[in-house]
C-alpha positions as CSV (number, residue, x, y, z in Angstrom):
1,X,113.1,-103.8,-46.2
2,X,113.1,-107.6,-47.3
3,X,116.8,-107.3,-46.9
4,X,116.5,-107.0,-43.0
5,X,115.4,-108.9,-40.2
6,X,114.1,-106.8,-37.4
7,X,115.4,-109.9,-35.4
8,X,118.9,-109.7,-36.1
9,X,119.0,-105.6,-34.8
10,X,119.3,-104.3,-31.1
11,X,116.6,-101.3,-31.2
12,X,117.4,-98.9,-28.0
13,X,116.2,-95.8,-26.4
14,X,117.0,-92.6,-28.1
15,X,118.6,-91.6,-25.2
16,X,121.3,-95.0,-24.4
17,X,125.0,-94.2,-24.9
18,X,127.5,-96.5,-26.6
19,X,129.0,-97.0,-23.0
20,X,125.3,-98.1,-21.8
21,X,125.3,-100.6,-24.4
22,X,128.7,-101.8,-24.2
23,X,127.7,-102.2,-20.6
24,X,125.1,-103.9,-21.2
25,X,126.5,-106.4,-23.6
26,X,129.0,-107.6,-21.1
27,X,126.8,-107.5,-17.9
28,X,124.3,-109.6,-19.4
29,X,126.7,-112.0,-21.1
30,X,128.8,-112.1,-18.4
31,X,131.6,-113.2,-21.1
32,X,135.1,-111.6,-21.5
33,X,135.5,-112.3,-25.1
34,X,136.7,-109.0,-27.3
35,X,133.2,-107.6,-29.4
36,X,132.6,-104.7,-31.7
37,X,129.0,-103.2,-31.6
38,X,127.6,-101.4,-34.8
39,X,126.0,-98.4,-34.7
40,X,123.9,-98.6,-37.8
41,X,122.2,-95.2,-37.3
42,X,126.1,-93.8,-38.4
43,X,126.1,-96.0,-41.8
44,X,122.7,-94.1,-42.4
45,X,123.1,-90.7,-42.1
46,X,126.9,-90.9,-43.9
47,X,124.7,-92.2,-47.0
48,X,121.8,-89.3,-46.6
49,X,125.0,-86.7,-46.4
50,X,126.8,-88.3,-48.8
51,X,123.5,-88.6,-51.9
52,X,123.3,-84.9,-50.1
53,X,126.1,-82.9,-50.8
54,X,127.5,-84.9,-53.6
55,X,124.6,-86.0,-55.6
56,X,125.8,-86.9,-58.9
57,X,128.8,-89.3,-57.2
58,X,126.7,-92.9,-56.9
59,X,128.6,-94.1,-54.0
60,X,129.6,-98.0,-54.6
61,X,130.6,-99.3,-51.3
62,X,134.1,-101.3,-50.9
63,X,133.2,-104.1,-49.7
64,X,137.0,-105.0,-48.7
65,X,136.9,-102.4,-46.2
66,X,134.2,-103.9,-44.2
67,X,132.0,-107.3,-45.6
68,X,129.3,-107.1,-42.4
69,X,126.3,-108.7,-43.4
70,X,124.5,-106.1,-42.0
71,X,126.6,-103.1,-43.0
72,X,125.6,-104.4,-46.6
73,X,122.0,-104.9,-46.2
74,X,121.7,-101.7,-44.9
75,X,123.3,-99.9,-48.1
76,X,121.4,-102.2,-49.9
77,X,118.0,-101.9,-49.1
78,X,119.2,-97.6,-49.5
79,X,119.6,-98.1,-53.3
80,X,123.8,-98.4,-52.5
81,X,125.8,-99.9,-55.0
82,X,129.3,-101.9,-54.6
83,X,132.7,-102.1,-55.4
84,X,133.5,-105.8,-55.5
85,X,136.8,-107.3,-55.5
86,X,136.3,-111.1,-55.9
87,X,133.8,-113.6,-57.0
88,X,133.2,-114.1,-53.2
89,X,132.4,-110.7,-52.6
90,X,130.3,-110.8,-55.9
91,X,128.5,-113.3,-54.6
92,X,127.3,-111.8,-51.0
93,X,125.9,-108.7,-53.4
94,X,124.4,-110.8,-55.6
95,X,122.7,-113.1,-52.6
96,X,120.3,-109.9,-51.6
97,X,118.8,-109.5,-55.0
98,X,121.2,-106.8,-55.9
99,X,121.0,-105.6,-59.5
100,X,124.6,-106.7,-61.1
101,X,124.6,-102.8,-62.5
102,X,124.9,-101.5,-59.5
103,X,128.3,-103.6,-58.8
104,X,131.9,-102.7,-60.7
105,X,134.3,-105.3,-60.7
106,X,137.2,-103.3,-59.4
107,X,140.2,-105.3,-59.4
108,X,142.5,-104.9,-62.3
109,X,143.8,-108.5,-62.2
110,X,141.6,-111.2,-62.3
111,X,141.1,-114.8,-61.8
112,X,140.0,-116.1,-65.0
113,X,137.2,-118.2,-62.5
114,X,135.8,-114.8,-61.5
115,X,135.3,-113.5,-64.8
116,X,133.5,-116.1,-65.7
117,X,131.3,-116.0,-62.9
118,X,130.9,-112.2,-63.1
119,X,129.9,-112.7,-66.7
120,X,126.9,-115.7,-65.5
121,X,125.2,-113.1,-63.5
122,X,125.5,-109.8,-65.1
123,X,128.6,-107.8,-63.7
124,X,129.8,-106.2,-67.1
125,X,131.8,-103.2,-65.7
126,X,135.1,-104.2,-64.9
127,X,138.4,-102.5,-64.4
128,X,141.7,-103.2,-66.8
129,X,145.0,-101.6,-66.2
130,X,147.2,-103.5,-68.4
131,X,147.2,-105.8,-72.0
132,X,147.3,-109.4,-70.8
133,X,144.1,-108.1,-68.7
134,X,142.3,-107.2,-71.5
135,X,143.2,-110.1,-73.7
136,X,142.5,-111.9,-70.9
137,X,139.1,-110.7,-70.6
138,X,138.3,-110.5,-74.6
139,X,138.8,-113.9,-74.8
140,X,136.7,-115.1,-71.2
141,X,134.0,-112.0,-71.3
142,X,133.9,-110.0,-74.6
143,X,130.6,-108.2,-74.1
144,X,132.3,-106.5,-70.6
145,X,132.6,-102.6,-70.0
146,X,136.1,-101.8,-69.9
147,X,136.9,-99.3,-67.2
148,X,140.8,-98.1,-67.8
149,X,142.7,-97.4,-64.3
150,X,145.7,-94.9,-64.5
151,X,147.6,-94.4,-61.6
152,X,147.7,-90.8,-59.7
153,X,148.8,-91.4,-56.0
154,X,148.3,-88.9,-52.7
155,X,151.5,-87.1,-52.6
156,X,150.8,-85.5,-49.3
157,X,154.0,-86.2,-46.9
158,X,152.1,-85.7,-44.2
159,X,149.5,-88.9,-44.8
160,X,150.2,-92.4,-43.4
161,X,148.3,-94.2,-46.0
162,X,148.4,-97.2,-48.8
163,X,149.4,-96.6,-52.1
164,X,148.0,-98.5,-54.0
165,X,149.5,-97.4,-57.3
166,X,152.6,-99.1,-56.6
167,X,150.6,-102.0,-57.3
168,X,147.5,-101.1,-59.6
169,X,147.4,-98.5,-62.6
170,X,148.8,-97.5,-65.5
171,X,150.7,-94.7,-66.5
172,X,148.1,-91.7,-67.2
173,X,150.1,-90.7,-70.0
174,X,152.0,-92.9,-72.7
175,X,150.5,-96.1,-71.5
176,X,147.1,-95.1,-70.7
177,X,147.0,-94.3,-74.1
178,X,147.8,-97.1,-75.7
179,X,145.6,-99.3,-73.8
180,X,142.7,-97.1,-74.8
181,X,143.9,-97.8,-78.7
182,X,144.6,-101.9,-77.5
183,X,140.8,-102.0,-76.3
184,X,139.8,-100.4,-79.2
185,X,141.8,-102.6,-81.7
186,X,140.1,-105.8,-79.9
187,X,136.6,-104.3,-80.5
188,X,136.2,-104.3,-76.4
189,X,133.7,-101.6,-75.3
190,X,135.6,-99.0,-73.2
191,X,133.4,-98.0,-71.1
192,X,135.1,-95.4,-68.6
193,X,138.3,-94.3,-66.6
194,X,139.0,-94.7,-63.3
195,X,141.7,-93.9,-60.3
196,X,142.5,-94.2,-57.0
197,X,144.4,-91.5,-54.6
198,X,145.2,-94.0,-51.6
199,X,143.7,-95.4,-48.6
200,X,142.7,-92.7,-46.5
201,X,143.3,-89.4,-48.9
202,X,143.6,-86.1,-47.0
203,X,144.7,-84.6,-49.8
204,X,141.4,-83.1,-51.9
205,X,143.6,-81.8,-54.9
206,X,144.4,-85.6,-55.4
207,X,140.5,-85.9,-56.9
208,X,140.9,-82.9,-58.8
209,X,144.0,-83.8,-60.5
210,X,142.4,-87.3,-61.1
211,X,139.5,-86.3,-62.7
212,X,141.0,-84.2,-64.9
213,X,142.9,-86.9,-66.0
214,X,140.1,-88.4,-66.6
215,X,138.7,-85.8,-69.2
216,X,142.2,-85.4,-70.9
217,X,141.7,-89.4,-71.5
218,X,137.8,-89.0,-72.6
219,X,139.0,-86.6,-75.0
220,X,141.6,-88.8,-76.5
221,X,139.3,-91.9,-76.7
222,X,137.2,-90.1,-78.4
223,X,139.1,-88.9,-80.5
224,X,140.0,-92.6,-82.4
225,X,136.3,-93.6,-82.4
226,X,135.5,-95.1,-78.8
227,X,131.9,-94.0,-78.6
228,X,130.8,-95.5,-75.5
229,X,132.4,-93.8,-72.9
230,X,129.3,-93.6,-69.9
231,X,131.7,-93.9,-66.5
232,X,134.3,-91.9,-64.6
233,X,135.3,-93.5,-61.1
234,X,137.0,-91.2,-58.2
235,X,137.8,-94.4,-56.4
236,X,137.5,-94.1,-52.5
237,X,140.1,-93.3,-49.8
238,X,137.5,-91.1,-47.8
239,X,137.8,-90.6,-44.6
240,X,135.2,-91.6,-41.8
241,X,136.6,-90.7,-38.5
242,X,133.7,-89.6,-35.9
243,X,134.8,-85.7,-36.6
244,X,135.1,-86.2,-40.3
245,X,133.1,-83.8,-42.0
246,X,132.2,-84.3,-45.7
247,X,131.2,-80.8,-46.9
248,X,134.8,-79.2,-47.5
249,X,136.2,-82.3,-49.9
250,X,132.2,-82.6,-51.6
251,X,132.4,-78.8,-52.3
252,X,135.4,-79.3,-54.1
253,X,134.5,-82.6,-55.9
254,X,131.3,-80.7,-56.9
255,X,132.8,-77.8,-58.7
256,X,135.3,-79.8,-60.6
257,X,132.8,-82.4,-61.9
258,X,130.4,-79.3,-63.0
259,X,131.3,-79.1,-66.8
260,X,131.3,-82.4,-67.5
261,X,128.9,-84.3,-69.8
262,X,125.5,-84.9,-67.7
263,X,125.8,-88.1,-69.9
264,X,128.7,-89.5,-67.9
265,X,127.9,-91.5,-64.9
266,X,130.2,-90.4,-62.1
267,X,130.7,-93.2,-59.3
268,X,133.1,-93.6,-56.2
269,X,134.3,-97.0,-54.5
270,X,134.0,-95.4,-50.8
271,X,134.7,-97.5,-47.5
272,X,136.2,-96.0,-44.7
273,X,134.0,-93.2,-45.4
274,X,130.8,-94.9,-44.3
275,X,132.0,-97.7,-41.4
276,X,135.2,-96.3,-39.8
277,X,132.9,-94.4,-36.8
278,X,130.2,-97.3,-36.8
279,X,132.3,-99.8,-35.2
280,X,133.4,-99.4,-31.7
281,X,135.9,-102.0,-30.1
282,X,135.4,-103.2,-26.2
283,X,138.3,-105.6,-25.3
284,X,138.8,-106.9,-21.6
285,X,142.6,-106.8,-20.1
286,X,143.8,-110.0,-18.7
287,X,147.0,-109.7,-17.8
288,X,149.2,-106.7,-16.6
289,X,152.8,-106.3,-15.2
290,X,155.1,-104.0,-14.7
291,X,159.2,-104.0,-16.0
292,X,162.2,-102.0,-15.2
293,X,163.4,-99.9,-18.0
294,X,167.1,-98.0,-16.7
295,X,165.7,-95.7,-14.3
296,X,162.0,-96.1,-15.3
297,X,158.9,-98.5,-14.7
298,X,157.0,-99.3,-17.5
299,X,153.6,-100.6,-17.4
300,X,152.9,-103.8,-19.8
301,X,149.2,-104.6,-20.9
302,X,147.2,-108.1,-22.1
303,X,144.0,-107.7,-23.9
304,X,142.0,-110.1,-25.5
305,X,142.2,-108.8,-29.5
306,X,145.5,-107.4,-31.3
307,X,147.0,-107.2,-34.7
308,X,145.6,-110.2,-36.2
309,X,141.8,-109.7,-34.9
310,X,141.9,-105.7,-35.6
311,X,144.5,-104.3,-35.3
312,X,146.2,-104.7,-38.5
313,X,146.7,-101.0,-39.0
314,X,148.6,-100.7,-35.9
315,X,151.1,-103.0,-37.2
316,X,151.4,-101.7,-40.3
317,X,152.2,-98.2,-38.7
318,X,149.3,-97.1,-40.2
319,X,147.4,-95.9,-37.1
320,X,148.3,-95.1,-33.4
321,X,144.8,-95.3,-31.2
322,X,144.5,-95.7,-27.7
323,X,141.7,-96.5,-25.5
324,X,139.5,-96.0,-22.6
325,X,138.3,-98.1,-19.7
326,X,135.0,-98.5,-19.7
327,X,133.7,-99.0,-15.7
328,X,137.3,-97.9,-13.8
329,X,137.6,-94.2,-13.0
330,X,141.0,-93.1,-14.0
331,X,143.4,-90.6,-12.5
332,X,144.7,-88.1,-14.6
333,X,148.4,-89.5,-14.2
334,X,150.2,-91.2,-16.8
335,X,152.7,-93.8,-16.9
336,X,155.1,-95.0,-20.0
337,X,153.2,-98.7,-21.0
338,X,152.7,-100.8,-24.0
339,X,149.5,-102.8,-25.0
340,X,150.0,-106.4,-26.4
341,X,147.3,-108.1,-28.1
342,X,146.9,-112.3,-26.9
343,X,148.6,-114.3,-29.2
344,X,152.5,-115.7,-28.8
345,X,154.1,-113.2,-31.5
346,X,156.0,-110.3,-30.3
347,X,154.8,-108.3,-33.4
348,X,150.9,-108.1,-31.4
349,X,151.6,-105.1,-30.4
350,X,149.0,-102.7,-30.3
351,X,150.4,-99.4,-28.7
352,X,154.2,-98.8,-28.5
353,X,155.9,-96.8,-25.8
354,X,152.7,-94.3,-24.7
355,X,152.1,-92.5,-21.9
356,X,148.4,-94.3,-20.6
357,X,146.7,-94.1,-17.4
358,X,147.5,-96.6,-15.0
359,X,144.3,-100.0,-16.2
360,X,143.9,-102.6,-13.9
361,X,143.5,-107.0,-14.4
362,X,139.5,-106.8,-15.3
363,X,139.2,-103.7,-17.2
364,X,137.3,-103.4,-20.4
365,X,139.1,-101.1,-22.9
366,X,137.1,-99.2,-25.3
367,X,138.5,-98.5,-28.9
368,X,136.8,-95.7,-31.1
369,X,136.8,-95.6,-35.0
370,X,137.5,-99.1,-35.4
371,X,135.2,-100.3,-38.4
372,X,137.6,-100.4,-41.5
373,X,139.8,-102.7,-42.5
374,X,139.2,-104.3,-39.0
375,X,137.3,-107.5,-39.0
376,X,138.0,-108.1,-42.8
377,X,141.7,-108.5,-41.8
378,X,141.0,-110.5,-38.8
379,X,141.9,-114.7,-38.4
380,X,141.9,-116.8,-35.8
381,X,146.1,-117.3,-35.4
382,X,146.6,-118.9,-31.7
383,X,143.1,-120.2,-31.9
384,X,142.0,-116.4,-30.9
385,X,138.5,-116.1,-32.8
386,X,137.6,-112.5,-34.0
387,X,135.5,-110.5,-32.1
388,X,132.0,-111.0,-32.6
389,X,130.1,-107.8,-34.0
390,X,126.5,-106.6,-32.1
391,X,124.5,-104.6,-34.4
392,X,122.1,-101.8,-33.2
393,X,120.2,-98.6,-33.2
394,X,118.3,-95.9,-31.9
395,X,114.4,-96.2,-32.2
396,X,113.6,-92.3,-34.0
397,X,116.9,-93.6,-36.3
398,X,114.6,-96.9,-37.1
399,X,111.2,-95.0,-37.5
400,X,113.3,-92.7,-39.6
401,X,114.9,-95.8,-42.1
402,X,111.6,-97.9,-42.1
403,X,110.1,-94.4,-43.6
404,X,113.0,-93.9,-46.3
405,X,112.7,-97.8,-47.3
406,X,108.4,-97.8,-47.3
407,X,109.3,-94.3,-49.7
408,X,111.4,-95.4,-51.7
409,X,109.6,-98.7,-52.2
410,X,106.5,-96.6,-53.5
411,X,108.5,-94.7,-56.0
């Protein structure tokens, strides 16, 4: 529990809504500056589902997705581990007293700087997908744990998401292969395999195919003489929408992780998975007109947040949310109108072309869902400072999480 101060939480009423606290925030404030509030309660029940249903994945959370101080002290003081990207994001692990085994350097390119710094406090495990990165690293970091990332994408045509093996991982075949024999001929330690589907993955056949990648790679490593293969790593791309229910991809996971080696540690780098439905955006609308559009009015929007303080994902086409107003009763018609975010660029655009309800000058827009890659991609372009993030929760979640850190403590 030393990871948390008491001080730095909101602790309401079982029985207070996300609108009573949003209200709350600005009626007592009396401010008009954009601010996300945290519902840590959500962070701790996706960890007790997921160390639930998928027991032998250790979840290392992505940092990148979402750095909140107190999102990590939370996973922290619950035995988490992390996926770090950076000696920065190293560092804010490392700060709390967090075992450097229980972090993976998971960026397969590396500045030689962070190596070195990884290597002065303990972070062995590392990802490589290429031979300059692992010459690279035998000459900065020998003693490391090589973790080999092949490249197996979501294919499904009907996701929007990132694929990131047009940037990261090797072939799975040919090239895998040979890097497996390169670390071996440098007398690195390989330590494990590793892959990542895309940011989010729908598509549960994408782990499946992935891990039995991994197994066909095992069994060739082994086959030359690398003895020290201890890690496989399902990467993340889970999703964490407020429906999003675990249980169908876990079951899945579950039965094709079942014959393999109980010696093998089996991690995942998820992120959207635990903060997407923690985060929940209020934004207040200060400006409003209406345009002509050939035969049609069109209504246009001004809040105080957009693509470069949230938003990102909207620009990127990525996502398509739209909001509520928090205190205004709204009839049920709809009128064509487009959302803008504050700064000067016509590319802070937050909703295109939608049929909303009619918002007035003063309204306080509420955003669901809005916790991953939100306030990590946020900067202060125009002089527009991200929003600030209010962290809180129920008192029976508290009681609850003080018991789970006293037990654990004890064991």
């Amino acid at each position: 529990m030393s990871f948390i101060d008491v001080h730095e939480i909101q602790i309401y009423k079982d029985q207070v809504t996300e609108h009573d606290i949003l209200k709350n925030i600005i009626t007592t404030r009396n401010q008009e500056d954009a601010f996300y509030i945290l519902d840590l309660g959500i962070i701790i029940k996706k960890h007790q589902d997921w160390i639930k249903k998928m027991p032998r994945i250790v979840p290392y959370y992505a940092i990148k997705c979402n750095p909140d101080p107190m999102v990590i002290k939370v996973l922290a003081a619950m035995n988490a581990s992390f996926d770090c990207a950076s000696k920065p994001e190293i560092q804010e692990v490392i700060q709390l007293g967090i075992s450097p085994d229980r972090i993976i350097f998971a960026n397969p390119t590396k500045c030689p700087s962070h190596i070195e710094f990884a290597k002065s406090v303990g972070v062995d495990k590392m990802t490589v997908d290429g031979k300059l990165e692992l010459l690279k690293i035998k000459k900065l970091f020998p003693e490391a744990k090589i973790i080999i990332r092949f490249r197996y994408d979501n294919n499904s045509v009907f996701d929007k998401s990132t694929k990131l093996g047009i940037k990261f991982g090797c072939d799975p075949g040919v090239e895998a292969n040979k890097l497996i024999q390169f670390t071996k001929d440098l007398g690195l330690t390989l330590y494990g395999f590793s892959f990542h589907a895309g940011s989010p993955c729908n598509e549960i056949n994408a782990y499946v195919c992935g891990i039995q990648i991994c197994m066909q790679l095992i069994t060739f490593a082994k086959s030359i003489g690398c003895k020290d293969i201890k890690l496989i790593d399902i990467g993340g791309g889970f999703p964490g929408e407020s429906e999003y229910q675990i249980d169908k991809l876990s079951h899945i996971i579950n039965d094709a992780i079942k014959e393999i080696d109980p010696t093998i540690e089996i991690i995942s780098e998820p992120g959207r998975y635990y903060v997407t439905a923690a985060f929940t955006l209020a934004s207040y609308l200060h400006s409003k007109r209406t345009i002509s559009e050939g035969n049609s009015l069109k209504q246009m929007y001004y809040i105080n947040c957009g693509v470069y303080s949230g938003f990102i994902e909207e620009l990127l086409d990525l996502k398509s949310r739209c909001p509520i107003s928090l205190f205004n009763p709204v009839s049920d018609k709809k009128y064509p109108s487009i959302l803008w975010g504050p700064t000067c660029d016509s590319y802070d655009c937050i909703v295109k072309d939608a049929l909303l309800p009619e918002f007035q000058i003063g309204d306080w827009l509420v955003w669901s869902d809005m916790g991953a890659y939100t306030t990590s991609l946020a900067c202060t372009f125009n002089g527009f400072m991200p929003p600030e993030v209010y962290p809180f929760i129920r008192k029976s979640q508290w009681q609850d999480f003080c018991a789970i850190i006293k037990r654990d403590e004890n064991n």
